[in-house]
C-alpha positions as CSV (number, residue, x, y, z in Angstrom):
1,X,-26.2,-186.9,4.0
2,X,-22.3,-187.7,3.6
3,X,-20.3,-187.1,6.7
4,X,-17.0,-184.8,5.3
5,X,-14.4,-187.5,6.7
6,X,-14.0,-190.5,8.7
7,X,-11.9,-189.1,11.9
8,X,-12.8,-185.6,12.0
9,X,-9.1,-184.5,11.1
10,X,-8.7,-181.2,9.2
11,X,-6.2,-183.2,7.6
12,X,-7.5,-186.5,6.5
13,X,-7.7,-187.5,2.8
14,X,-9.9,-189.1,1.0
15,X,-8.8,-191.3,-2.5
16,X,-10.9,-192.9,-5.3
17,X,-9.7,-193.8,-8.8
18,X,-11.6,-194.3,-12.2
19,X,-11.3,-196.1,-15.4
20,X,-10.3,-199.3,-13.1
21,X,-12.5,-201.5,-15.6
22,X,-11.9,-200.0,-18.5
23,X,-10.5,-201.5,-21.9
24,X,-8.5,-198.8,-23.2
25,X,-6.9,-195.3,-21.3
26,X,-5.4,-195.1,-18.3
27,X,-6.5,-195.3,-14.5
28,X,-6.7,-191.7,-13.2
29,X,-6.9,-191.0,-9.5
30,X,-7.5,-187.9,-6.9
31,X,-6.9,-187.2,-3.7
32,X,-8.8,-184.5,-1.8
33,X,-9.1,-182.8,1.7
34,X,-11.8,-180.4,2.4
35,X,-12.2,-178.1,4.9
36,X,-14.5,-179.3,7.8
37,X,-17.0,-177.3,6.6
38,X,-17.3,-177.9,2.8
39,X,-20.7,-178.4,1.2
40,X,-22.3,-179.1,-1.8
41,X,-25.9,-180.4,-1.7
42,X,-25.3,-182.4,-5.4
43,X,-22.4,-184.2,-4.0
44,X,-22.3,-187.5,-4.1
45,X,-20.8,-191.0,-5.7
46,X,-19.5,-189.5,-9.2
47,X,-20.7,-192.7,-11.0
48,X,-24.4,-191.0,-9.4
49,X,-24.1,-187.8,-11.3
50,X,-24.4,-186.2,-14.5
51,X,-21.3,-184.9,-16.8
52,X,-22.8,-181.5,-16.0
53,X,-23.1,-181.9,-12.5
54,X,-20.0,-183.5,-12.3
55,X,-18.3,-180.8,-14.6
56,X,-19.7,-177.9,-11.7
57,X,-18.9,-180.2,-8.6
58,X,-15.5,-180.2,-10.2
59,X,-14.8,-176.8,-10.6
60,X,-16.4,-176.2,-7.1
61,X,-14.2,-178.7,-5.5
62,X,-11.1,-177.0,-6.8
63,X,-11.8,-174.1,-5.6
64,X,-12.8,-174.9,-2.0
65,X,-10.3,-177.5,-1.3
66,X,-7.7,-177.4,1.5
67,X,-5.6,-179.4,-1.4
68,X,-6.5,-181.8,-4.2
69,X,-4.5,-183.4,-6.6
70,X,-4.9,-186.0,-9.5
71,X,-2.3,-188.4,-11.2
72,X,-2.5,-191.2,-13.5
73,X,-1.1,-194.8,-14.5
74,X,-0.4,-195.4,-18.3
75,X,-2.2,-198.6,-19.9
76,X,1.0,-199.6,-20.4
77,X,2.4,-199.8,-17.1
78,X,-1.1,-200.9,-15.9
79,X,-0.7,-204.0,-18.5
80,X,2.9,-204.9,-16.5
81,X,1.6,-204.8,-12.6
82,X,-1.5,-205.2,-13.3
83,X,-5.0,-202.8,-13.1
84,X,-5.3,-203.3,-9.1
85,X,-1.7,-202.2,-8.4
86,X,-2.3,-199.8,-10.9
87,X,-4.9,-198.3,-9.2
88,X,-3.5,-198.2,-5.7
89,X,-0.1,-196.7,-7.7
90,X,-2.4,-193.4,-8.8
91,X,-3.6,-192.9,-5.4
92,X,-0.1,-193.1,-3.9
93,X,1.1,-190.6,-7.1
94,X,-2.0,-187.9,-5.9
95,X,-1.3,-188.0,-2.6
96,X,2.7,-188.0,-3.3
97,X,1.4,-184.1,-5.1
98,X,-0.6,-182.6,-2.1
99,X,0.2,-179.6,-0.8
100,X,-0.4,-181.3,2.6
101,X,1.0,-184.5,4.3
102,X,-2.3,-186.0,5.6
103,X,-2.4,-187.6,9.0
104,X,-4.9,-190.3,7.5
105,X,-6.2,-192.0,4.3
106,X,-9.8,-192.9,3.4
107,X,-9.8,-195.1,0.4
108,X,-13.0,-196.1,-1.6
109,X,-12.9,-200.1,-1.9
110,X,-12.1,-202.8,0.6
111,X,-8.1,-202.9,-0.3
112,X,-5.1,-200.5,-0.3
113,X,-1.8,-200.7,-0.3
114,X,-0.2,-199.3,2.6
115,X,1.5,-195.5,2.0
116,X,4.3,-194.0,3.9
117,X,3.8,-194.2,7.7
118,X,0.3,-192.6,7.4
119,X,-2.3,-195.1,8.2
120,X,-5.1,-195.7,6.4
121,X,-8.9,-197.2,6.2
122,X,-11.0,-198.8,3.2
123,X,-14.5,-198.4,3.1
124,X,-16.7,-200.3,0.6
125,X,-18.8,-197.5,-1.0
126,X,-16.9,-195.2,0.3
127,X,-17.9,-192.1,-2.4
128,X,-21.8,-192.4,-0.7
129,X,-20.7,-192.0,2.6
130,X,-17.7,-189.8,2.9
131,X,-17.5,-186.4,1.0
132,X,-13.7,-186.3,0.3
133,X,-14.0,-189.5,-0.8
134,X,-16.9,-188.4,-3.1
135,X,-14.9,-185.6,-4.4
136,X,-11.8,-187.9,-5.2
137,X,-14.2,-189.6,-7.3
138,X,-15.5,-186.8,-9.0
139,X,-11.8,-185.3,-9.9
140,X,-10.7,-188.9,-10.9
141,X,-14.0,-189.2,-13.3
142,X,-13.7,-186.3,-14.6
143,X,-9.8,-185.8,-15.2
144,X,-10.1,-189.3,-16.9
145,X,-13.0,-188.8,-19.1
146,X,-10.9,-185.7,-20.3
147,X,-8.3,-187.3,-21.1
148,X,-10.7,-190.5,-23.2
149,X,-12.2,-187.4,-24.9
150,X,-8.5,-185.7,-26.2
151,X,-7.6,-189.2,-27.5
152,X,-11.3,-189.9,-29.0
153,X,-10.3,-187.3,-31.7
154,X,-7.3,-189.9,-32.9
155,X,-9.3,-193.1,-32.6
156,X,-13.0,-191.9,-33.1
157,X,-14.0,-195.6,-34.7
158,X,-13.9,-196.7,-31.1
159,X,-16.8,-193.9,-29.5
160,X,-14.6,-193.2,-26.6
161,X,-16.7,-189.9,-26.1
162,X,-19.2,-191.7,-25.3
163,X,-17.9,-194.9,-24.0
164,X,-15.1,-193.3,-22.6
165,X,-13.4,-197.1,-22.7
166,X,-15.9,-199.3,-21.1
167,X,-16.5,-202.9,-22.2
168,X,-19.9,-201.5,-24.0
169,X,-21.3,-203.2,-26.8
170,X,-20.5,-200.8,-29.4
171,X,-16.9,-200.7,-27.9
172,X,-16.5,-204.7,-28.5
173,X,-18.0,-204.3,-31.8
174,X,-15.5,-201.1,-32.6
175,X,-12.4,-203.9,-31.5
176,X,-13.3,-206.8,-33.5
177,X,-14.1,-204.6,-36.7
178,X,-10.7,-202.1,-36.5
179,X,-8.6,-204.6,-34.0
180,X,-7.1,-203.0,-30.7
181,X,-5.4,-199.4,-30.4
182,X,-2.4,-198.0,-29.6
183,X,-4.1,-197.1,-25.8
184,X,-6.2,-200.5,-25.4
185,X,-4.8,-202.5,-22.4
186,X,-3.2,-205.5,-23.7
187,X,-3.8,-207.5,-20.3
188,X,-7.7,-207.2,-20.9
189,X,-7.7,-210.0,-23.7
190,X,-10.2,-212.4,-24.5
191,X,-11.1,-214.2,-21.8
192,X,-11.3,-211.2,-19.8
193,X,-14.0,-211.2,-16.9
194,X,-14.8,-207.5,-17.8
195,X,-15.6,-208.9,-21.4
196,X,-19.2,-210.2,-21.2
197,X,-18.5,-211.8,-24.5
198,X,-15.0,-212.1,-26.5
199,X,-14.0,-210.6,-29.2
């Protein structure tokens, strides 16, 4: 069972993004804090979860959070700082929009960048041990493959619904045929390491 946070403070955050390895569309991130004692017995690691679960978890989240908030960073500015700082840029954004300044931050992966004063704490798989970290993930997941399914209607020749911008096969296949779109990151070029083979 996930423990609700890593200190025990009512107000200690927990951050996760989505779309980090991703091809096209932005990096969405959350930041949540639950009350001390929030439960959901399907929550879990959003990448463990169905759309429909994740779809409920959301709504449930929302409505039981002390605060929540989710921002985003543009392919384009991801392309100039690259998809790491990107990433730590969303989570700063969410927790910039919280209702609440958190007295601590509990990030999913092993690096952050430092925000504010608040100090902060990376743990590696943190969305299957923490459950504000969990629900981060599930707001980021879900705000993000929104977003992939709004612009799927522009570009459809690219099966974002589905894909939602993933390297997958029928993704590479969609670039070489129709070339890149107006939302595919530029700094994911051919001899990308998310690109098992090149274009």
């Amino acid at each position: 069972m996930l423990a609700i946070n890593y200190s025990g403070s009512e107000k200690e955050v927990g951050c996760d993004e989505a779309g980090r390895g991703c091809l096209a569309g932005p990096v969405h991130a959350a930041a949540v804090i639950l009350p001390l004692d929030f439960y959901h017995p399907n929550l879990n690691d959003s990448k463990q979860l169905s759309e429909k679960k994740r779809l409920i978890l959301r709504d449930y989240i929302i409505e039981h959070a002390v605060a929540w908030s989710v921002a985003f960073v543009t392919h384009e500015e991801i392309d100039k700082i690259n998809i790491l700082k990107a990433s730590f840029l969303a989570m700063h954004k969410a927790i910039d929009t919280l209702k609440i300044v958190p007295d601590l931050i509990a990030v999913d992966g092993n690096r952050f960048t430092p925000y504010s004063s608040i100090p902060h704490y990376c743990f590696v798989k943190g969305d299957a041990r923490y459950m504000h970290i969990a629900a981060a993930s599930i707001l980021a997941k879900t705000s993000r493959d929104q977003f992939m399914l709004d612009i799927h209607t522009y570009y459809p020749q690219y099966n974002w619904e589905q894909n939602k911008g993933y390297p997958t096969k029928d993704h590479r296949e969609a670039i070489r045929h129709y070339g890149l779109s107006p939302y595919h990151r530029l700094s994911f070029g051919r001899k990308s390491r998310q690109l098992p083979i090149t274009f």
